[in-house]
DOSERO-707583 format. One record per residue (C-alpha): x, z, y. Coordinates in steps of 0.001 Angstrom, whole numbers. Last residue first. Layout:
REM DOSERO-707583
PT        x        z        y
PT        X        Z        Y
...
REM end
This chain:
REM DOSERO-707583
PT        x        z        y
PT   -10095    79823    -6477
PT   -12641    82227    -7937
PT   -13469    83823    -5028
PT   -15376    87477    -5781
PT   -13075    89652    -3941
PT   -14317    93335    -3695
PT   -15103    94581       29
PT   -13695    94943     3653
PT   -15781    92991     5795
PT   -13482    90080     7230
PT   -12553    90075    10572
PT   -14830    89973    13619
PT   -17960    88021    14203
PT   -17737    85588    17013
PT   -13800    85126    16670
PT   -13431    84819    13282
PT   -16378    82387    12799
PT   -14497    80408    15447
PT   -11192    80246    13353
PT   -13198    79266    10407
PT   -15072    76448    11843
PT   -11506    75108    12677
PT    -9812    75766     9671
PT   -13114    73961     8012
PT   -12295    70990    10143
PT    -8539    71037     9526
PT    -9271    70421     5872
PT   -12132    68094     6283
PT    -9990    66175     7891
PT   -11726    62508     8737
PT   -14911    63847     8635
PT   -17236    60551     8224
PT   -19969    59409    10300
PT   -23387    58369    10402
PT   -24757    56142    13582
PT   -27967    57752    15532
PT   -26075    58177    18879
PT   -24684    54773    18748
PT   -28244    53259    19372
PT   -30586    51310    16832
PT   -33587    53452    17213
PT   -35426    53020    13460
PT   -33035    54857    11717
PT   -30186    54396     8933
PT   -27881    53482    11561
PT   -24765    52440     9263
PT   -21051    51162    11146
PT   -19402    54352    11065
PT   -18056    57063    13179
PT   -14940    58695    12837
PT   -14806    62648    12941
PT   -12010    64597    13324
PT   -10586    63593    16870
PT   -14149    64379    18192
PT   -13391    68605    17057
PT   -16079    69807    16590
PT   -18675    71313    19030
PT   -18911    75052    19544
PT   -22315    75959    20367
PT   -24077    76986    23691
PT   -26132    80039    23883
PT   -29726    79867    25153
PT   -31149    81583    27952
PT   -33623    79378    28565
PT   -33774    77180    25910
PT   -32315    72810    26760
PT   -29647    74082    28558
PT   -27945    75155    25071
PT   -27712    71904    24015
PT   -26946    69789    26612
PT   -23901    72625    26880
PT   -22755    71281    23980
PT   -23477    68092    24630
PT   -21044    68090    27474
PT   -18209    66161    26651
PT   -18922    64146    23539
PT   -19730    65578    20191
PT   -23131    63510    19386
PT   -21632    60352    20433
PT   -18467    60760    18457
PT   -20815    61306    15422
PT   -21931    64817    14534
PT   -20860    68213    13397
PT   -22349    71643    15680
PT   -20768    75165    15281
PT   -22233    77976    15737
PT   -23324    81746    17152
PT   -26812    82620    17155
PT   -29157    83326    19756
PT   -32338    82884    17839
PT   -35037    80404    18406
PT   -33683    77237    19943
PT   -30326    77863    17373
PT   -32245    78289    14438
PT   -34373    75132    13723
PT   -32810    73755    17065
PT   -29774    72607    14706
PT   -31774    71374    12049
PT   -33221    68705    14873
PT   -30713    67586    16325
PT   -27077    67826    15505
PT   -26301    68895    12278
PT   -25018    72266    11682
PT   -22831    75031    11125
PT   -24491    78464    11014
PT   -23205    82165    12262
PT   -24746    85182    11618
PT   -28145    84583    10304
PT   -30429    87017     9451
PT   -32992    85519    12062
PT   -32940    82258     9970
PT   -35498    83689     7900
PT   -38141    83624    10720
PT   -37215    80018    11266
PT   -37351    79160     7579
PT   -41046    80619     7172
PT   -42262    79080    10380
PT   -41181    76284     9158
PT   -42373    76525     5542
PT   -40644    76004     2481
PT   -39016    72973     1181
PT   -35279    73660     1799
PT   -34619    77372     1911
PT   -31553    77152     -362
PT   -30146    80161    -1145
PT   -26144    80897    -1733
PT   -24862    84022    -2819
PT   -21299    84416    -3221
PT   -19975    83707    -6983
PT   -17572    81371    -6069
PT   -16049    77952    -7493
PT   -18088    76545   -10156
PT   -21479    78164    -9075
PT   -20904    75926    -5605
PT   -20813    72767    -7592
PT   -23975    73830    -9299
PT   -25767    74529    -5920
PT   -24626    71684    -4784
PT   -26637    69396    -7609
PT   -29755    71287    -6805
PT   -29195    70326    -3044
PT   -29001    67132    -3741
PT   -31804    67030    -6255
PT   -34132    69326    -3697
PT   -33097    66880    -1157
PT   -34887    63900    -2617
PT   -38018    65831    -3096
PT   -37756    67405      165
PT   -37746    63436     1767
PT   -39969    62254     -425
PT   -42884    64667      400
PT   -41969    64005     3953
PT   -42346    60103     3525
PT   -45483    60744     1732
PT   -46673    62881     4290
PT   -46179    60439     7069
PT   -47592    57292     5830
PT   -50829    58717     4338
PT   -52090    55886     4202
PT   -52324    55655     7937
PT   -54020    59303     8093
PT   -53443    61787     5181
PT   -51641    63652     7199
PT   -54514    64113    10321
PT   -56331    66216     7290
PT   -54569    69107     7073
PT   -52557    69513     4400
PT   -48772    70343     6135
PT   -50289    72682     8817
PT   -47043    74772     8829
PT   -44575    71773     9227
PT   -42877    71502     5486
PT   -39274    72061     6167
PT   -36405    70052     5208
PT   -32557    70499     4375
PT   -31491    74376     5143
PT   -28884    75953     2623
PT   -28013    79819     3298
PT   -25490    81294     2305
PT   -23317    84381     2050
PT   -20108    86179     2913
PT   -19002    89168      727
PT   -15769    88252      266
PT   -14894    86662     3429
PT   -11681    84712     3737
PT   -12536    83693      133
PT   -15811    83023      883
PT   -15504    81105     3922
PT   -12600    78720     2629
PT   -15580    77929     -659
PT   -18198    77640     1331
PT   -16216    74508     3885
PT   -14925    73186      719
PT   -18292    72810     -750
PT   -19775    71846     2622
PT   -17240    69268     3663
PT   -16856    67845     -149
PT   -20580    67538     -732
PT   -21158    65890     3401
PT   -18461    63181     2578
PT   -20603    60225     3938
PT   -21393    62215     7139
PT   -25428    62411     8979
PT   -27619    61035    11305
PT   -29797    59042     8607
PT   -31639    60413     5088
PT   -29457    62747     3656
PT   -29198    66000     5550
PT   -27862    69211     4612
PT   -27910    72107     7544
PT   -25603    75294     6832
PT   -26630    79030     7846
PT   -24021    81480     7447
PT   -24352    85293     5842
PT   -21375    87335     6963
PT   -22018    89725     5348
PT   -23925    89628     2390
PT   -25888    92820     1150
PT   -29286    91906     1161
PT   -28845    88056      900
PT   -30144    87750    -2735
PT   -32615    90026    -1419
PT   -33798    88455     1390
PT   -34282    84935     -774
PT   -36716    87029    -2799
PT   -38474    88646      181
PT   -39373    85435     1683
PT   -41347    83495     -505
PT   -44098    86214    -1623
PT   -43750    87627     1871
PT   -45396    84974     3531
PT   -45383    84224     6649
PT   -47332    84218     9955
PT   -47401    88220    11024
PT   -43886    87975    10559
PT   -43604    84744    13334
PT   -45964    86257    16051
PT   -43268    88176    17752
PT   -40729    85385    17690
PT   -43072    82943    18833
PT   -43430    85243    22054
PT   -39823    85703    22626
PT   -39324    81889    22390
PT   -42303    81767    25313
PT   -40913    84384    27382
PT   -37802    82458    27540
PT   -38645    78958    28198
PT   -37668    76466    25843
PT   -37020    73256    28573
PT   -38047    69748    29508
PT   -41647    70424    30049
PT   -45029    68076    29372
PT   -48101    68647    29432
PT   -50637    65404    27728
PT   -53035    64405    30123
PT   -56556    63251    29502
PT   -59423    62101    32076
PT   -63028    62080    30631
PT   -64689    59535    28583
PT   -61475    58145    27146
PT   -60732    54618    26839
PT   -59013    54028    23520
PT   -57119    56410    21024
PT   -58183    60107    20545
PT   -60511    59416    17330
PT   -58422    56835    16133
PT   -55813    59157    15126
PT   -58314    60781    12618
PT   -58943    64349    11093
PT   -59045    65638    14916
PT   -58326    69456    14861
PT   -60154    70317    18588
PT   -58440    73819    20374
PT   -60110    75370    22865
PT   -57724    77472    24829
PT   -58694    80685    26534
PT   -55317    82510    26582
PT   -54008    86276    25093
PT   -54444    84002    21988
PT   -51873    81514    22779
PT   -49658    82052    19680
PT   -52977    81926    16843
PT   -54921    79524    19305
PT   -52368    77314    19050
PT   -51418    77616    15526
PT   -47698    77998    14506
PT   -44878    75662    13610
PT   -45973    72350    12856
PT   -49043    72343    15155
PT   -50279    68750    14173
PT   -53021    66358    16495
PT   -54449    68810    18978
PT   -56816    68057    21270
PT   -57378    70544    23962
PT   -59834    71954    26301
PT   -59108    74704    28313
PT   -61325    77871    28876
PT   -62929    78194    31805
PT   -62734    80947    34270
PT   -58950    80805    34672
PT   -58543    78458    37266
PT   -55401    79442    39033
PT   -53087    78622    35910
PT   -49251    80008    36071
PT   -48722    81439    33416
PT   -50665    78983    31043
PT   -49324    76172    32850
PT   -45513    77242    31552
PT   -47007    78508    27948
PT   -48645    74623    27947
PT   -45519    72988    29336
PT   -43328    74973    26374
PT   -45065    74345    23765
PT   -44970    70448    24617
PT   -41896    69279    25317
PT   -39258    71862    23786
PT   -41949    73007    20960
PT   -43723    70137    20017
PT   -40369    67938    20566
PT   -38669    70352    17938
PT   -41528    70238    15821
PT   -41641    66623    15024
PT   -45423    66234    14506
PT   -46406    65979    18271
PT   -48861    67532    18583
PT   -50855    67964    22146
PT   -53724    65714    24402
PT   -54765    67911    27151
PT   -58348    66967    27819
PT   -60585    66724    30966
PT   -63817    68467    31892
PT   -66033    66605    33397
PT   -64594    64280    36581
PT   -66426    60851    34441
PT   -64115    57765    33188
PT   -66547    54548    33512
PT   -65296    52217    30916
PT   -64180    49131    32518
PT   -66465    46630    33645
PT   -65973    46316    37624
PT   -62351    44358    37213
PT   -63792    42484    34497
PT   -62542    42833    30677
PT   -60939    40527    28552
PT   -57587    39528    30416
PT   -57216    43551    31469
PT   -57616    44048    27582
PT   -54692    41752    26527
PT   -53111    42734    29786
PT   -53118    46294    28388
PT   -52257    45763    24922
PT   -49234    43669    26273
PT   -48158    46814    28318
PT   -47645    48707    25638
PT   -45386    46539    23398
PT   -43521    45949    27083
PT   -42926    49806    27757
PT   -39290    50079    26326
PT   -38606    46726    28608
PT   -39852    48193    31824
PT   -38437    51702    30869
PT   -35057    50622    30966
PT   -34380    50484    34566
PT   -36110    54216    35141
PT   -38737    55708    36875
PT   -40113    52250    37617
PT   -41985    50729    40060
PT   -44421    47449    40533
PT   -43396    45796    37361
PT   -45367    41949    37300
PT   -47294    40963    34631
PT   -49653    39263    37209
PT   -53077    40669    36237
PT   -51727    43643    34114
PT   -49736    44428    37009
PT   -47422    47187    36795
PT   -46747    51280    37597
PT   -43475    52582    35176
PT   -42744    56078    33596
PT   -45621    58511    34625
PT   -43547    61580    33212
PT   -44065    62585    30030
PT   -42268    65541    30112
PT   -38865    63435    29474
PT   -38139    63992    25642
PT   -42136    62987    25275
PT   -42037    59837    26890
PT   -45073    58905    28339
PT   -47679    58148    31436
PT   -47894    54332    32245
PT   -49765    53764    35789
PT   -52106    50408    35484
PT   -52875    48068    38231
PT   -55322    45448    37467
PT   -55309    43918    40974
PT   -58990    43649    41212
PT   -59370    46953    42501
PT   -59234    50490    40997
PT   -56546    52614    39712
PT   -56214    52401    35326
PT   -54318    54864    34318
PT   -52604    54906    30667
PT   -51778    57033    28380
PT   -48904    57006    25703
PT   -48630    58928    22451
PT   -45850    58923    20361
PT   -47595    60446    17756
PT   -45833    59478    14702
PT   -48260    58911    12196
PT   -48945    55138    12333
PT   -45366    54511    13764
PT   -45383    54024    17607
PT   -46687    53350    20746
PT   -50410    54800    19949
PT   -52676    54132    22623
PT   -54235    56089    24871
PT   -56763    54870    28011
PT   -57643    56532    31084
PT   -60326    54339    33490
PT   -61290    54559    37383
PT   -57874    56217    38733
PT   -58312    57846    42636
PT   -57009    56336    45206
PT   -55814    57362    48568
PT   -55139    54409    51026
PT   -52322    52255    51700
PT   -54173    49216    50917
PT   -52438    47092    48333
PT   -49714    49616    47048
PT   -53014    52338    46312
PT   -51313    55907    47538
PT   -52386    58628    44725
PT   -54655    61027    43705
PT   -55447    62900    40857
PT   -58112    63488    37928
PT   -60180    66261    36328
PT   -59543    68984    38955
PT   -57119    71782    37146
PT   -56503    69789    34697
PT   -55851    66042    36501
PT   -53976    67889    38922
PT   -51858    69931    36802
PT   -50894    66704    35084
PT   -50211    64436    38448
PT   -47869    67819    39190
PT   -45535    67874    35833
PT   -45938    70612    34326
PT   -42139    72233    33278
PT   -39042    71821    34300
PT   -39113    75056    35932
PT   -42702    75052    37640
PT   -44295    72245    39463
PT   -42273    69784    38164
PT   -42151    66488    40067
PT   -43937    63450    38717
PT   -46984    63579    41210
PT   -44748    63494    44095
PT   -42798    60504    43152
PT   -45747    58709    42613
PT   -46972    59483    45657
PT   -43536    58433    47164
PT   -43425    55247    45610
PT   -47081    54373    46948
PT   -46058    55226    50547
PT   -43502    52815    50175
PT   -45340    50301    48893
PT   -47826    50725    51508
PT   -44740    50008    53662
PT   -43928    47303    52282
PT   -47741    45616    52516
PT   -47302    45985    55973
PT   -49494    48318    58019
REM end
């Protein structure tokens, strides 16, 4: 056989091992390595089946981050290593190379060569360092599925949802599986997956999962909110919040109808003239709808904010969330008096409490304008509510609408505004320097609140008949 065609043969495998074995979710190299602690594959040298001899995670990104990657080391001299990351994706295995030659064998896409080349320095560094026979032996006990990522939307769209997905589907259930888990922002695993054996390790320490790994580790991965598994959070939520925070801000919205849930962000992704599009956009509502209400949402503190793994790397990533509530506390403090000015509708802020808190609140909600990202899934990947999503041109292109609302089961899509209205600028107040991350500016603010108010017509019905309290 020619070394092509054991390339071949090797492209497949791979192939094979990255496809989903459910609904975009599990992929099959990570089934495999659970349910038998490793997998297979075609070795590009020989043509024959191959099993990894060493698993090693690093850390690819900020201190605190948890952008994970793991690595498989497949025997020989040739110092072949399969890359395994990319939480949006599943974490597929993303690129096969030669530590030996620095040569890319495969990729599962053309930019993942360059994306991984941090990564794969470490690994020639230790491939240059270490003999082909002296790498840490990695034993068929029982493996570990790595989990938490801090951002709760990729915990829950990427992560959540593989484990529920395995979870329903799992052959072997006569041992409990073993997990590390670095954050659960929203709720504890073994608190939503306790119809499941799961054991669950806390570790105080990102060190403590980085390195070669005695056993073989996989982190699951999905591309979708499945149903059952949004039902199920939404089940557990009122048994995991607190009443003491929740029922006041219930009773301020008691007897508001419509009530409508706005996003305020400050620190990167968002518009320049955010004060006068909210303020006028609360101000058109309320006089359309007398007894409409509102509902601020900046920043929520993930559930297991305190835990240990946050005061890691200097405490890098509390402080900056500290910071970030701090600073939108005074924002939205500052609001709040603008808002006092012109109406006397209710309007909460639930800025600062906790996730699971905010999320179960948002289930009042009859119709929110948000964001993009992140705030947005906050109510719109839990509860079916109507919208209407504000971005940058990249963010309101054809299709991200229904990006959006393909990304839950059963989700519903939002309205996007209107591209015409919004201009982008030149700041990228973010790490990833791509045009999706630029802020922007509402050009009309005007015709954009007509806008959000024609669609708030349509998805609820006309105003609720009641005494005016506008003050314009």
């Amino acid at each position: 056989m020619s070394d092509a065609i054991h390339i071949e043969r090797f492209t497949r495998s791979l192939e094979a091992l990255n496809a989903f074995a459910g609904d975009r979710a599990v992929r099959a190299y990570q089934r495999e390595i659970i349910d038998t602690g490793s997998f297979s594959i075609i070795a590009p040298t020989s043509g024959a089946p191959v099993t990894p001899i060493a698993c090693h995670v690093i850390n690819n990104g900020d201190p605190a981050h948890g952008n994970l990657g793991i690595a498989y080391r497949l025997p020989g001299e040739e110092g072949i290593w399969l890359l395994a990351g990319s939480v949006k994706d599943g974490f597929p295995i993303n690129e096969a190379f030669s530590a030996r030659s620095g040569s890319s064998l495969w990729a599962l896409a053309d930019d993942y060569p360059q994306l991984n080349q941090p990564w794969k320095n470490q690994l020639e560094s230790i491939e240059a360092s270490t003999g082909a026979e002296d790498f840490p032996t990695t034993d068929l006990c029982t493996p570990l599925v790595l989990a938490g990522h801090p951002n709760f939307a990729h915990h829950l769209w990427n992560e959540l949802a593989g484990l529920y997905c395995y979870m329903q589907q799992r052959a072997r259930k006569s041992r409990p599986l073993r997990m590390a888990c670095l954050y659960e922002p929203l709720l504890p695993l073994q608190y939503l997956f306790d119809r499941e054996q799961l054991e669950v390790e806390r570790p105080d320490r990102f060190e403590k999962v980085l390195g070669f790994q005695p056993c073989m580790v996989t982190r699951l991965g999905s591309t979708r909110i499945h149903l059952g598994l949004r039902q199920r959070i939404k089940a557990k939520l009122p048994e995991h919040t607190d009443n003491a925070v929740l029922a006041p801000l219930e009773a301020e919205l008691k007897n508001a109808s419509p009530i409508v849930w706005l996003s305020v962000r400050l620190d990167a992704r968002t518009l320049d003239n955010q004060t006068a599009f909210l303020t006028n956009l609360m101000a058109a509502v309320a006089k359309q709808y007398p007894r409409a209400g509102f509902v601020l949402d900046g920043f929520s503190f993930p559930d297991d904010f305190g835990e240990p793994i946050y005061a890691d790397a200097n405490a890098y990533l509390a402080n900056a969330m500290v910071k970030r509530e701090r600073e939108l506390q005074g924002y939205i403090a500052d609001l709040l008096g603008v808002c006092a000015q012109q109406f006397n509708n209710p309007v909460v802020s639930v800025s600062g409490i906790r996730l699971a808190e905010a999320v179960y609140l948002a289930r009042l909600a009859d119709y929110y304008v948000c964001h993009t990202g992140s705030l947005q899934h906050k109510i719109a990947w839990f509860h079916n509510t109507p919208g209407m999503v504000h971005a940058n041109a990249a963010g309101l292109q054809a299709g991200a609408g229904k990006w959006l609302a393909d990304q839950v089961e059963g989700g519903r899509p939002p309205r996007l505004l209107s591209s015409q209205l919004v201009s982008d600028l030149d700041t990228i107040r973010i790490t990833n320097q791509v045009a999706r991350n630029r802020d922007y500016h509402i050009n009309d603010i005007a015709s954009a609140v007509a806008e959000i108010l024609d669609d708030l017509g349509v998805v609820t019905g006309p105003p609720v008949p009641g005494y005016s309290i506008w003050r314009g």
